[in-house]
Steps between C-alpha positions, in 0.01 A plus 500: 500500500713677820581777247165594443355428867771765576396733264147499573551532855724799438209667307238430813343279365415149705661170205157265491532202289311694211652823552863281450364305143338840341867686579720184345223464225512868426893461522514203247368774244662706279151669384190689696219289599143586587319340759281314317818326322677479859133335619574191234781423674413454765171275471412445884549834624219788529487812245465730830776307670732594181365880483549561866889356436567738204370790719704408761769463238425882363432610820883423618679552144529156440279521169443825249160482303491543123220605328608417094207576367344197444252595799648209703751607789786309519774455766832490510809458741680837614893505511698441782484870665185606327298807610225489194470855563435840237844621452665221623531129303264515274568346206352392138298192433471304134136332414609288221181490232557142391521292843357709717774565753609748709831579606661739716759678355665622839858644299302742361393736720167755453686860556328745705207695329496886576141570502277803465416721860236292651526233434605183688660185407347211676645175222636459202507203283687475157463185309619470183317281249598283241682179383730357816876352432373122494215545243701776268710153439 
């Protein structure tokens, strides 16, 4: 629990007793989670008190958002040196059809995207759909 007290303090960001269980929770997965799923888990905690910690989160590139077209937003951990940025670590994500999951696919990264005069890159997000490794079994 040091570990992550550390890491949250490096990232500005003040370690509360919820702010602690939604980074180890978030940790213990290997898929993106939206709030509503993150909610269940914790039972006696408030929606807003979980959506103001995934701000923070995003706010301080602790968290990236993934939107995998399922019209739920889901969250996810960054890596260790993370800047979430356009041109920097982006990378793909995989909705798997069958269970539902998403998963961040960080070794593959998006490459940059020359676009036309005028135009301004603000996000990208590339998820790739289909059947994931553990239901293709």
């Amino acid at each position: 629990m040091e570990k992550i007290v550390q890491l949250l303090e490096n990232k500005g960001i003040r370690p509360t007793a919820m702010r602690l269980m939604t980074y180890k929770r978030l940790a213990e997965l290997n898929v993106a989670i939206s709030l509503g799923d993150l909610e269940k888990d914790f039972k006696v905690s408030e929606r807003s008190t979980l959506f103001r910690t995934m701000k923070a989160f995003e706010e301080k590139g602790i968290v990236h958002q993934i939107e995998d077209g399922t019209g739920v937003i889901k969250y996810a951990l960054c890596e260790e040196n993370c800047e979430c940025e356009v041109g920097n670590d982006l990378h793909l994500h995989f909705h798997c059809n069958n269970c539902n999951e998403t998963v961040c696919l960080t070794e593959h990264k998006i490459p940059h995207i020359n676009l036309p005069d005028g135009y301004i890159t603000e996000d990208i997000n590339l998820v790739v759909k289909g059947i994931c490794e553990k239901c293709s079994k």
